[in-house]
N, C-alpha and C positions, 0 to 999 in steps of 0.2 A: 795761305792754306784754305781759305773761307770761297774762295774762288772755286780752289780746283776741287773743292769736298759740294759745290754748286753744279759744276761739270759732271762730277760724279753722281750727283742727281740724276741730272738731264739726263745722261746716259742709261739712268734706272729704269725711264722712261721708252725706251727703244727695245723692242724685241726681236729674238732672230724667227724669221716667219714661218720655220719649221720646228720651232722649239718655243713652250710655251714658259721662256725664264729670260729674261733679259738680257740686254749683249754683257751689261757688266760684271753681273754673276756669273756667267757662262766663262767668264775669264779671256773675252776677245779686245777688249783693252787692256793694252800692257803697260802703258805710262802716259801722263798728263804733265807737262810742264808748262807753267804759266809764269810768263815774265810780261811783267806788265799789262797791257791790254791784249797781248797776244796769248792765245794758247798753242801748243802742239804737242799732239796725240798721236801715239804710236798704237797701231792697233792690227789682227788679225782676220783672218776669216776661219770658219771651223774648216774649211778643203779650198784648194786654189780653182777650185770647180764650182765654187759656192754659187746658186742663182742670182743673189742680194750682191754681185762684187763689186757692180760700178753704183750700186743706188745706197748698199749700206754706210759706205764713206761717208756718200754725201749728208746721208741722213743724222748722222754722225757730227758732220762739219755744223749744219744747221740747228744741231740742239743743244751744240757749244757757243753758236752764236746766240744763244738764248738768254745766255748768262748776263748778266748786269754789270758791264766793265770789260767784257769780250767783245772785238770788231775786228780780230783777227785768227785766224784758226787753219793750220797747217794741218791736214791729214798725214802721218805718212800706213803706208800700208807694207807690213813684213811678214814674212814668213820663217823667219828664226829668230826665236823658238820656233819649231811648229806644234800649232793648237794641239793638245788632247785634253780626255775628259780629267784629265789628275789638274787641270787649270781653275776647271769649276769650283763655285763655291760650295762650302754645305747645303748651305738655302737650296742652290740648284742642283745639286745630287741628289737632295731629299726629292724635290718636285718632280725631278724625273725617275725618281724610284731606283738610282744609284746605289 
């Protein structure tokens, strides 16, 4: 659990560049599982139209490799569910005046 709650950091770290709240409050990662040295991340985009769709993975993939014990990291990218704003956090419905 110290892992993936490290992941979940990272991830704090990463913002969508049209929205000034994080991917992980914004509710575009939908699950972390970590076995072992590996992780894999299921995750969204807010539209399948998104600018960010082949770079935000990535960016994604790279600040899970960040974590200390991670040297492997599966992106997968879904769209069901699909994103809405009822995914957001509190934090980020406040900041966006939801």
């Amino acid at each position: 659990m110290e892992i993936k709650n490290k992941i979940i950091e990272e991830m704090k770290k990463i913002y969508d560049p049209e929205l000034p709240v994080n991917i992980y409050e914004l509710g575009l990662i939908y699950d972390i599982q970590v076995t072992g040295n590996k992780a894999e991340i299921k995750m969204t985009l807010t539209s399948p139209n998104c600018p960010v769709a082949e770079s935000l993975p990535e960016e994604v993939k790279e600040g899970a490799m960040q974590v200390e014990g991670i040297n492997q990291v599966d992106i997968q990218l879904v769209w069901d569910p699909p994103w809405t704003k009822d995914m957001m956090s509190d934090a980020a419905k406040l900041e966006l005046n939801l």
